[in-house]
BALOBA-1460 file (C-alpha; in Angstrom, 3 decimals):
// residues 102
<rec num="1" residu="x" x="-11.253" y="22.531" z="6.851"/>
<rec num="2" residu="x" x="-7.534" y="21.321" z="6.847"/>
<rec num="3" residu="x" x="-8.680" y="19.207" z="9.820"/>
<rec num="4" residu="x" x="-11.220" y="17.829" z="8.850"/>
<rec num="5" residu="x" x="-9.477" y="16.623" z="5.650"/>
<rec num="6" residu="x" x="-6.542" y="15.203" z="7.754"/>
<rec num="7" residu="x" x="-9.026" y="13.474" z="10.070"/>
<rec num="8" residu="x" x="-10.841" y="11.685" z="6.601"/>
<rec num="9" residu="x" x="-7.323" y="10.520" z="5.548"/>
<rec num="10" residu="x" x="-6.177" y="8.950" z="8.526"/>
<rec num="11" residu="x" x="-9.357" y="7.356" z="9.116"/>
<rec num="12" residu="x" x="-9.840" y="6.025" z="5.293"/>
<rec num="13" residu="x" x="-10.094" y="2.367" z="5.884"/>
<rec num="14" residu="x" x="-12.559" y="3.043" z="8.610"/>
<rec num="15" residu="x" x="-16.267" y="2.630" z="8.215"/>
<rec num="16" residu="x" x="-16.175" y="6.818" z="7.953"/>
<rec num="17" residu="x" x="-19.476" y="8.204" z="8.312"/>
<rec num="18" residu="x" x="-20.715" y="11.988" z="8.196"/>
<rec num="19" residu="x" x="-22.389" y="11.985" z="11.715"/>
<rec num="20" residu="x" x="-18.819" y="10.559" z="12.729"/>
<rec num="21" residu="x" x="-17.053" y="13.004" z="11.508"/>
<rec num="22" residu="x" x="-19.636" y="16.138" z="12.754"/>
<rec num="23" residu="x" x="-19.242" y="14.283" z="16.169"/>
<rec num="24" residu="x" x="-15.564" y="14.506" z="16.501"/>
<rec num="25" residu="x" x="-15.302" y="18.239" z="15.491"/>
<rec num="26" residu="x" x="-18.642" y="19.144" z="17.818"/>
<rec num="27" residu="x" x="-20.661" y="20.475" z="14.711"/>
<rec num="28" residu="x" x="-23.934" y="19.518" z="13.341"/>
<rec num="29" residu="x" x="-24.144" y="16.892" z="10.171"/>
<rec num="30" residu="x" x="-26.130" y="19.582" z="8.176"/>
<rec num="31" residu="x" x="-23.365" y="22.420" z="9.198"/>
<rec num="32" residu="x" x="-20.331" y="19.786" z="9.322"/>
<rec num="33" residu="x" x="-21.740" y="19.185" z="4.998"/>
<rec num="34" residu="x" x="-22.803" y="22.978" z="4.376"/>
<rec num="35" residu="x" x="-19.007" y="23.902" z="5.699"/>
<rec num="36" residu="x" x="-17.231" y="20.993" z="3.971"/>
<rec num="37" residu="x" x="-19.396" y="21.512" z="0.304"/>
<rec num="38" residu="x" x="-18.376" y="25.295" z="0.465"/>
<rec num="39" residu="x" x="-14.410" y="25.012" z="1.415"/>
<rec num="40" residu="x" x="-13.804" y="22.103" z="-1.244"/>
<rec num="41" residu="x" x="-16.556" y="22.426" z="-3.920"/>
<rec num="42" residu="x" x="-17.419" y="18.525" z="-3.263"/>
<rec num="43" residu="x" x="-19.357" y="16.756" z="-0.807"/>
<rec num="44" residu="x" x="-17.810" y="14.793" z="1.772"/>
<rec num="45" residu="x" x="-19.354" y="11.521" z="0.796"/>
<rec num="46" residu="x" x="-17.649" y="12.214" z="-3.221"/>
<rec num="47" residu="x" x="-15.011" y="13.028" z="-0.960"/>
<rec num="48" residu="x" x="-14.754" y="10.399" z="0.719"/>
<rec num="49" residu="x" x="-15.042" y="7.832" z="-1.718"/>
<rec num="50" residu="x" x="-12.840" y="9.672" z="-4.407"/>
<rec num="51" residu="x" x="-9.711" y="9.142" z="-2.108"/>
<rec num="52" residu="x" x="-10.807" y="5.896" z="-1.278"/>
<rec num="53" residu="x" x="-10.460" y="4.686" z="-5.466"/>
<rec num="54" residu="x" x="-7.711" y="6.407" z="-5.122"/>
<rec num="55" residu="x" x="-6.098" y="4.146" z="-2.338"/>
<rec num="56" residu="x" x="-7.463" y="1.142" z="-3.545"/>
<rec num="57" residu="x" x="-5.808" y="1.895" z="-6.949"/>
<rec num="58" residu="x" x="-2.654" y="2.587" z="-5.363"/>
<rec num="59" residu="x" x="-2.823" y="-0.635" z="-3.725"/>
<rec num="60" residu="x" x="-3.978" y="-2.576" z="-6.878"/>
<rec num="61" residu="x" x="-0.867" y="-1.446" z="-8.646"/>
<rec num="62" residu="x" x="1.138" y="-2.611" z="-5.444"/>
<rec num="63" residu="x" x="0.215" y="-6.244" z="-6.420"/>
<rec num="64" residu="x" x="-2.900" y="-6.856" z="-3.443"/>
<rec num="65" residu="x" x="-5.555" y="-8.390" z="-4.415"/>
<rec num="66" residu="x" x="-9.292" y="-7.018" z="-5.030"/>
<rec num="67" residu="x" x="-10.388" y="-8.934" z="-1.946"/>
<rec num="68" residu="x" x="-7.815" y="-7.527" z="0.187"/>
<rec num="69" residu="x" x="-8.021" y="-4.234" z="-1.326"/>
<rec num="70" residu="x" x="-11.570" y="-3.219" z="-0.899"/>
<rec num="71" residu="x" x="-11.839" y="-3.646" z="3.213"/>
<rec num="72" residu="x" x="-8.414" y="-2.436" z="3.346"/>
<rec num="73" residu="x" x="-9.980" y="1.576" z="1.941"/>
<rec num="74" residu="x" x="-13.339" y="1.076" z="4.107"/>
<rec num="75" residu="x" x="-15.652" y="-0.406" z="1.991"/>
<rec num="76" residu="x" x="-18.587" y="-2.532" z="4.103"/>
<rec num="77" residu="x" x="-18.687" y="-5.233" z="0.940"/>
<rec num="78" residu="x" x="-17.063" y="-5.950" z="-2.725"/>
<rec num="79" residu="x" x="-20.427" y="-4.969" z="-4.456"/>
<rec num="80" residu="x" x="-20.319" y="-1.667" z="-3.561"/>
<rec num="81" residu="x" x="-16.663" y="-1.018" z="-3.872"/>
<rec num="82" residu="x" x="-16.677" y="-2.755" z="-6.955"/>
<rec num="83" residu="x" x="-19.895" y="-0.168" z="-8.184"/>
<rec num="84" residu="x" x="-17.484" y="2.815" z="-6.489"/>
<rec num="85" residu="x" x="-14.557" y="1.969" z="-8.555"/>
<rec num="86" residu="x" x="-16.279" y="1.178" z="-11.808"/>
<rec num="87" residu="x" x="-17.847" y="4.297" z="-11.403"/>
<rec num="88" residu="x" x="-15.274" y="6.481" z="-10.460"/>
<rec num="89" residu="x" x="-12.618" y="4.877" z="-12.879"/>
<rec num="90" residu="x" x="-14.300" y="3.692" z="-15.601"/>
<rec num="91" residu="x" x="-13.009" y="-0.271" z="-15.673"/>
<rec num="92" residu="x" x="-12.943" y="-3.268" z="-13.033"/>
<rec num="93" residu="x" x="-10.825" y="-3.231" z="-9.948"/>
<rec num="94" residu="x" x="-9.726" y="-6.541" z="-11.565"/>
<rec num="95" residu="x" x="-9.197" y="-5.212" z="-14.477"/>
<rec num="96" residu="x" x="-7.289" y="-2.110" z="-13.108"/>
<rec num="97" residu="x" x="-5.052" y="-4.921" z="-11.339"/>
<rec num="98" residu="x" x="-3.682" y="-6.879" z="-14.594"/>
<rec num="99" residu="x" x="-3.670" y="-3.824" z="-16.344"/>
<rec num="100" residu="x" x="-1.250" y="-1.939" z="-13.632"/>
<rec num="101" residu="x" x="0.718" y="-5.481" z="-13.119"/>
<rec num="102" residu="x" x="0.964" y="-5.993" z="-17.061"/>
């Protein structure tokens, strides 16, 4: 498991995707998610994106901008990193931003 959380964080701001990761370890997807949902409790997509909000906040409060910010954690476009981060956060990535610079 330790691994396979090490591999997610260096890869981040890479287009990550399950059958990626169950490629790289030699496992199945449905095996690579069964083994990943039973060591953490969370499945590697919430996974995934919850350290991803987490970087892009981190990176927000550093002063970069939204734009820069969302293809720097992996996100394909803004619209879904800007759905993510809502989501996960509660407010705007531009609103996190002058709120963290203010």
């Amino acid at each position: 498991m330790a691994d396979i959380i090490t591999y997610i964080h260096h890869n981040i701001d890479s287009s990550l995707s399950i059958g990626e990761i169950a490629a790289h370890f030699y496992l199945s997807t449905s095996y690579l998610c069964r083994l990943f949902k039973k060591g953490t409790g969370t499945t590697i997509n919430s996974y995934i994106t919850t350290r991803r909000i987490e970087l892009a906040q981190t990176l927000l409060a550093g002063g970069y901008s939204v734009n820069e910010v969302y293809s720097m954690c992996g996100f394909n476009d803004y619209s879904n990193f800007f759905k993510a981060f809502t989501k996960k956060t509660g407010i705007s990535p531009k609103k996190f931003a002058q709120n963290s610079l203010s």
